[in-house]
Structures are given as C-alpha cells and as structure tokens.
C-alpha positions as a printed Julia matrix, in Angstrom:
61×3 Matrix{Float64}:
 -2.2   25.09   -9.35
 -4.16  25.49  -12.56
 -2.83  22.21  -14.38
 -2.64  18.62  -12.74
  0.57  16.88  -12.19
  1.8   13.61  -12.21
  3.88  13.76   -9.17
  5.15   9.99   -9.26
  6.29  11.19  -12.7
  7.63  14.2   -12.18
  9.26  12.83   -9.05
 10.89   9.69  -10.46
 12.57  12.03  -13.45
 14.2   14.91  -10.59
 15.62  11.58   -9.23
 16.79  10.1   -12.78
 18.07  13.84  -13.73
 19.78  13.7   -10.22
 21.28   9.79  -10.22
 19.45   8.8    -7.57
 17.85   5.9    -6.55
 15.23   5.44   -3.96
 13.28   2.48   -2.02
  9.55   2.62   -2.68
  8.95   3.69    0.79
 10.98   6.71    0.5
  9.73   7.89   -2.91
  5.93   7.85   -1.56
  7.01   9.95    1.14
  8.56  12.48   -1.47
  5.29  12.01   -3.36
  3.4   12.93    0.12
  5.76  15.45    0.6
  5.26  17.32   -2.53
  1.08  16.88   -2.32
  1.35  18.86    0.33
  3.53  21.51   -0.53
  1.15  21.74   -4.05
 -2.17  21.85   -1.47
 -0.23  24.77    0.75
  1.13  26.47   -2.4
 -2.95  26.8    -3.96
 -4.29  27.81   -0.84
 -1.76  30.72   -0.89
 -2.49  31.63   -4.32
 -5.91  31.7    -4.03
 -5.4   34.61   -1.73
 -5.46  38.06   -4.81
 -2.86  40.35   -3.6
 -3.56  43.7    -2.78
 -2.71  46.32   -5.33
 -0.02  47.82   -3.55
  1.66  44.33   -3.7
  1.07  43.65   -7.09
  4.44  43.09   -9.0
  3.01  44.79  -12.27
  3.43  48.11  -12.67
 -0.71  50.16  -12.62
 -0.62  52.65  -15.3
 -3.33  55.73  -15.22
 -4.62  57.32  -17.62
C-alpha cells in the first residue's frame, strides 16, 4: 500500500460503526490480523500485470 495506516484506528472505528465491543486481547489479534493481510496484499501488488491482464483498455495508434 502506498499510504500508511493506523490500523488500531481504523480498527477501533469498523467496530464503533459496527456496535461492537472487544477485549484488548481480541482487538490486537484483529490488528495482527489485518498487518498481515496489508503485508500479503503489497507483495501481490508489487507484482505489474501483464498487458493482456490489464483492466484498461490499450489504444493504437
């Protein structure tokens, strides 16, 4: 990812936005949780897709 995100934040509001509540134990392990989805989601974007599976359309000239 390009920008840096507070997780703790960002978790702690989808909770509020949901009503939830959760123990401190279980809201670092959503915190771990979503570290690690963010680490596996940039080392799949790093990969450039090949052109044929590039959603925008390649115009010639």
């Amino acid at each position: 990812m390009n920008k840096e995100i507070d997780l703790q934040h960002y978790v702690e509001a989808a909770l509020a936005l949901q009503n939830m509540q959760v123990d401190a134990q279980r809201l670092e392990s959503i915190i771990r949780q979503f570290t690690l989805l963010a680490a596996m989601a940039d080392s799949f974007m790093a990969e450039p897709l090949p052109p044929a599976l590039e959603s925008a359309p390649l115009y010639r000239l």
